[in-house]
Structures are given as C-alpha cells and as structure tokens.
N, C-alpha and C positions, 0 to 999 in steps of 0.2 A: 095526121096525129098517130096512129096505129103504126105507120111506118117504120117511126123512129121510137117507139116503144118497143117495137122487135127488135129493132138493133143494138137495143141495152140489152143487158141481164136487166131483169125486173130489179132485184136489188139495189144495183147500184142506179138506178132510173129512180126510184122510189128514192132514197138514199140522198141523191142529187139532188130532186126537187125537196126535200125537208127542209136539206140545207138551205137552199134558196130561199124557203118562205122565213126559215129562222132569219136569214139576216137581213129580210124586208122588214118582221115586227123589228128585229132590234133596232135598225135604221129608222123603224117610224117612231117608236117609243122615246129616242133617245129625241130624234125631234118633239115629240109632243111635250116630253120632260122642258126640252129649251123655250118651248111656248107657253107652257106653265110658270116658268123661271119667270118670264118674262111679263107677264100679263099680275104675277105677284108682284112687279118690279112697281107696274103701271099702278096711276092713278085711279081707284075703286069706281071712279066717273066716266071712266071712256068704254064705250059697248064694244063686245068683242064678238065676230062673229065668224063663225068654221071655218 
C-alpha cells in the first residue's frame, strides 16, 4: 500500500481516491433512490428486507 502512495504526488492520490468514493455514493444513492422508487411502487404488504 505505501508503495504506490510514493508513486503518486499525495495530491493527486488523495484527489483520485475522493473521486472514486464520490462516484460509489452516487452510484449507491442513485440505486437506493431506484429501490425506494420501487418499494413505493409495491404493495404496503410485502416485507422488504436490505
């Protein structure tokens, strides 16, 4: 791990990984949104579970 932190600038290492986590939440959010969508779609009677 320390390897490849030397071989960045710290900036753009840091930089990069933000990026990446930004487009994991947005990627999850956008799915939990479609699950929400969806579970509003559903009948108030079927359990829903994580």
């Amino acid at each position: 791990m320390t390897n490849t932190v030397r071989l960045h600038s710290k900036g753009i290492h840091l930089g990069y990984k933000r990026n990446l986590r930004n487009q994991q939440c947005g990627q999850s959010r956008l799915l939990i949104d479609g699950i929400k969508d969806r579970i509003a779609r559903m009948p108030s009677s079927t359990c829903v579970s994580e």
